[in-house]
N, C-alpha and C positions, 0 to 999 in steps of 0.2 A: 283402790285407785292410787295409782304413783303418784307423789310431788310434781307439781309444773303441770298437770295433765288438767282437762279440765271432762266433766261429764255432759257430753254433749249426745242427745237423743237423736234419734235417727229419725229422720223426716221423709215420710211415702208423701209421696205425691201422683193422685190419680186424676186425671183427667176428666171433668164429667161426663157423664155417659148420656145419650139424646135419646129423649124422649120418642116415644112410641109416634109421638105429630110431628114430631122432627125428622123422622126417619120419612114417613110419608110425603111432607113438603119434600124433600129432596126424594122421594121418589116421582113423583109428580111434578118436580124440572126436570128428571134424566127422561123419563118418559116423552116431554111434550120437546125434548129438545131432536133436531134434524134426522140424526143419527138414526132415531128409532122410529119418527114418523111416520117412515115408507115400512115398518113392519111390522104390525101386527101381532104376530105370532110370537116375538120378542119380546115385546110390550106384556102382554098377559104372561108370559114365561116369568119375567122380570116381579110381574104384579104378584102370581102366586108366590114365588117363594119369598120375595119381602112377607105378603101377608101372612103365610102359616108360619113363618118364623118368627114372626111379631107374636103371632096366636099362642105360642109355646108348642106349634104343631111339627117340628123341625123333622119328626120321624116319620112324618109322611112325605117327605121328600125323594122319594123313590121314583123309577123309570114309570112304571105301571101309573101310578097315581097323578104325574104328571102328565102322561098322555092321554089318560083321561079327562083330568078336568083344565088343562089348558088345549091341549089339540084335537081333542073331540067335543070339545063344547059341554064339558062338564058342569054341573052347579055351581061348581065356584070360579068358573070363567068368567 
């Protein structure tokens, strides 16, 4: 280390990350807010993939597995 210089640490800073209830509270305002009230099919769209994303199921997020279980009345609709 030089003269004059002083040893100064690098400082991260990360932001905390929301909770698995946190996520849902704020999906259950965007949900119940105007925008999506008149739509249904939005709402459960929106709902699956919050929820298998939460699940750790992200790689079910494909065309096929959504049109079955949000727009044809799948089991996890």
């Amino acid at each position: 280390m030089a003269e004059g210089t002083a040893d100064v640490a690098e400082v991260s800073y990360a932001p905390p990350q929301p909770t698995d209830t946190d996520i849902r509270t704020q999906l259950e305002r965007i949900v119940a807010s105007p925008a999506l009230a008149a739509s249904p099919q939005q709402v459960a769209l929106l709902r699956f993939i919050v929820g298998e994303t939460l699940a750790g199921r992200q790689e079910r997020l494909k065309a096929y597995a959504i049109g079955l279980e949000v727009y044809r009345g799948g089991p996890g609709s």
